[in-house]
C-alpha positions as CSV (number, residue, x, y, z in Angstrom):
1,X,25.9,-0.9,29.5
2,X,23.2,-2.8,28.1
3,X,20.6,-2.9,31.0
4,X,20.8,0.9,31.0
5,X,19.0,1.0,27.4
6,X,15.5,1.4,27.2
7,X,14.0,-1.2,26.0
8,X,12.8,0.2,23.4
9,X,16.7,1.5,22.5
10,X,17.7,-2.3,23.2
11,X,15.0,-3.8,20.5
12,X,16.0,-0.9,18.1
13,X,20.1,-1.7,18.5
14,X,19.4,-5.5,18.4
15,X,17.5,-5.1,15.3
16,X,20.4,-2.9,13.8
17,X,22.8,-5.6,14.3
18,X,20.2,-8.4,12.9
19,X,18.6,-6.5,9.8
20,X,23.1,-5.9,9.2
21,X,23.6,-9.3,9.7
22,X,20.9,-11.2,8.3
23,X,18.9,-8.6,6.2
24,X,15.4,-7.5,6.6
25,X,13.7,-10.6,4.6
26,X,16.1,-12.8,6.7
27,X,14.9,-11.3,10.6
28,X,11.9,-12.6,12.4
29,X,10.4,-10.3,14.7
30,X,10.9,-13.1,17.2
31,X,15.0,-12.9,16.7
32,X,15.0,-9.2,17.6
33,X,12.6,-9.7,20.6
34,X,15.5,-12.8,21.7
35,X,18.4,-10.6,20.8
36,X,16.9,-8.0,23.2
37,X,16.2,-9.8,26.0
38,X,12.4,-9.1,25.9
39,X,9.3,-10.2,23.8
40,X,8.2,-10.4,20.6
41,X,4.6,-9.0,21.7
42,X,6.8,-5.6,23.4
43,X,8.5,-5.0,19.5
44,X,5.5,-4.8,18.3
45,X,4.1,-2.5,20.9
46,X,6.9,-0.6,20.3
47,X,7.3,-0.5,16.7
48,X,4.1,-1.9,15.4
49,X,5.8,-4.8,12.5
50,X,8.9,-5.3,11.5
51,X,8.7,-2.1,8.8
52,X,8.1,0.1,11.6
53,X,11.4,-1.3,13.3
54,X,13.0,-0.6,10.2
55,X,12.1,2.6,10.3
56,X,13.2,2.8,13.4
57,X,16.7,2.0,12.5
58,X,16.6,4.5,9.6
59,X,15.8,7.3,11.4
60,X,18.6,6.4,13.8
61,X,21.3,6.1,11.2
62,X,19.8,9.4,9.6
63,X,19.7,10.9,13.0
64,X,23.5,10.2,14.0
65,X,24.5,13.2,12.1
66,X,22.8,16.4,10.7
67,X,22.6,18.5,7.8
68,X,26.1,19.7,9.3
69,X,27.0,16.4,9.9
70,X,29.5,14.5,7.4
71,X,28.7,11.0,6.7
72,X,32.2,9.6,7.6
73,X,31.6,10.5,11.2
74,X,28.7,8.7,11.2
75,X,30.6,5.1,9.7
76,X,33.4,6.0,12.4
77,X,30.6,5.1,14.7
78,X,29.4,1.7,15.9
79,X,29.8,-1.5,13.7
80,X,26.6,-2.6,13.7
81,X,25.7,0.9,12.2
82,X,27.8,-0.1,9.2
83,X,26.8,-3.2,8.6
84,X,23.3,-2.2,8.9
85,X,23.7,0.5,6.4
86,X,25.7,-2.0,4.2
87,X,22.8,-5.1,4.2
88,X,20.1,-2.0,3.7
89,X,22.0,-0.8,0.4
90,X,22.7,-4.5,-0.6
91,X,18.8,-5.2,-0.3
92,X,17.6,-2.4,-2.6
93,X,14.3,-2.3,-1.3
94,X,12.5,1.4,-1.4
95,X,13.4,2.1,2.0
96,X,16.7,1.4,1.1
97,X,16.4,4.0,-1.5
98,X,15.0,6.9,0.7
99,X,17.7,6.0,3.4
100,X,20.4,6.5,0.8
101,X,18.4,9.6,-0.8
102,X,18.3,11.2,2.1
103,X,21.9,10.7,3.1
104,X,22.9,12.3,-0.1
105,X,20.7,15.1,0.5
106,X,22.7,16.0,3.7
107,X,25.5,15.5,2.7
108,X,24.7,17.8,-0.5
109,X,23.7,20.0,2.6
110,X,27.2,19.5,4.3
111,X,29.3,20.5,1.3
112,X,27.7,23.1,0.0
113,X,28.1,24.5,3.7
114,X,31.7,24.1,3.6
115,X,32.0,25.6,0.1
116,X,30.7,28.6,1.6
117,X,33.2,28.5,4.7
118,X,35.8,27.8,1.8
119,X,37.4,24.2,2.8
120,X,35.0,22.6,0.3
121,X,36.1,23.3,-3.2
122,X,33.6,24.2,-5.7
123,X,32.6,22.1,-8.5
124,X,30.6,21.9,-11.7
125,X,28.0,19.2,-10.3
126,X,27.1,19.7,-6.9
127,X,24.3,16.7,-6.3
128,X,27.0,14.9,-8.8
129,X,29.8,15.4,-6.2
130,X,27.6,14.4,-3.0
131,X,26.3,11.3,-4.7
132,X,30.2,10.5,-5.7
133,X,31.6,11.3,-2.0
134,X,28.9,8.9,-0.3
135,X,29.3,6.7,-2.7
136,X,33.0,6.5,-1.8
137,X,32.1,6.3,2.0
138,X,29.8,3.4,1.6
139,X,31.8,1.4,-1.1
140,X,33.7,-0.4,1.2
141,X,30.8,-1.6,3.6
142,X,29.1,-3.0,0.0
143,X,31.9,-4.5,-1.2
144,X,33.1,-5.5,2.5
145,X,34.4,-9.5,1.3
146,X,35.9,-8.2,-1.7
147,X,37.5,-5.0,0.6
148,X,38.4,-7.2,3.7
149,X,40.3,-9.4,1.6
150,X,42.9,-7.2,0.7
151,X,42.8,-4.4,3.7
152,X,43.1,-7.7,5.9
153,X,39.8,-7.9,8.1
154,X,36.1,-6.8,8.5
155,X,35.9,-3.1,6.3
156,X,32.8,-2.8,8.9
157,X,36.1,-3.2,12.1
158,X,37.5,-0.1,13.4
159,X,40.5,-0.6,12.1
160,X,40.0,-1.6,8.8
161,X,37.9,1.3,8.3
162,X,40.1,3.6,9.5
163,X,42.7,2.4,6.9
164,X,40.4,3.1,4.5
165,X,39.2,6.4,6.0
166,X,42.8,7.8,5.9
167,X,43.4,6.9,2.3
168,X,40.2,8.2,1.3
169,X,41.5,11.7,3.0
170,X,44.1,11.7,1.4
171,X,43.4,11.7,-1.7
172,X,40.0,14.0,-1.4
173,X,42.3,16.4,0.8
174,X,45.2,16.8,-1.7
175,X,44.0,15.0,-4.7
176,X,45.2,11.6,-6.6
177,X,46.5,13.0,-9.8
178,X,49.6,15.4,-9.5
179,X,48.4,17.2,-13.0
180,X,44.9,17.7,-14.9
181,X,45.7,15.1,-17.9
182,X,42.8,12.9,-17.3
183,X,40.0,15.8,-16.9
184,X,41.6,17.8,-19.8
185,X,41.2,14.8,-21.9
186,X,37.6,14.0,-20.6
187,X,36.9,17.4,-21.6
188,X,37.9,17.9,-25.0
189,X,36.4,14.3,-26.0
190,X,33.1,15.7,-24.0
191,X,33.1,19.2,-25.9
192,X,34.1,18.0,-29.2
193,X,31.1,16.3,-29.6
């Protein structure tokens, strides 16, 4: 229930559905503050500018799973987590940059734990196959029109996103090509040079 957030929680989860909504550049400290229910003056005192809100919100997304973590259960969480995620990769800024940097990072962390367990395969690339795998994960929140459109709703909607999640595990869990054609071929045009 809303009135049992802090207000600090409440200025931090109405900016996460503004900054996903309207971008960064497109938020007013002011439209947090009304979104919260409280004053511009107490974001502020909370978060010193709007960067420091931001910050906020990045550490929250980080924080929502850990080097153990995987990534998809973090998008199986609250919309507005998505959508902020989505805007913050759409508006390339720096921060935008270390928030996806650092998602790779973990979940470089996360596979290369399961490789160990054995349920992760090994591979030739390891920071190449985490990059891919988030990639893959945040694809559909970017491209959310172009995804919507054809899965029939908001990719950033529980069940659109779910319909996407189970294809997606699908295909990592028992691959997409029944034989090796494609990789064979990359390989001998990649060696024979």
């Amino acid at each position: 229930m809303r009135s049992d957030l802090t207000a600090r929680a409440r200025i931090r989860d109405a900016a996460l559905a503004r900054f996903g909504a309207d971008g960064v550049a497109g938020t007013s400290v002011r439209a947090v503050a009304a979104d919260a229910g409280v004053s511009a003056a107490l974001v502020l005192h909370h978060f010193g500018s709007k960067d420091g809100l931001r910050d906020a919100c990045d550490s929250y997304v980080l924080d929502g799973f850990s080097a153990e973590g995987d990534l998809g259960e973090v998008l199986s969480a609250a919309t507005p987590v998505r959508r902020y995620l989505a805007r913050s990769l759409l508006d390339g800024t720096p921060s935008a940059s270390a928030l996806f940097d650092s998602i790779v990072s973990r979940t470089e962390d996360w596979l290369a734990g399961g490789e160990a367990e054995g349920w992760v395969r090994p591979c030739s690339d390891v920071r190449a196959r985490a990059v891919t795998y988030v990639s893959w994960l945040l694809a559909p929140l970017v491209l959310g029109e172009q995804v919507g459109r054809l899965l029939g709703g908001d990719p950033a909607s529980v069940p659109v996103a779910v319909r996407g999640a189970v294809a997606g595990l699908e295909m990592l869990t028992h691959g997409l090509f029944a034989d090796d054609r494609f990789l064979s071929a990359y390989s001998e045009v990649h060696n024979g040079r």
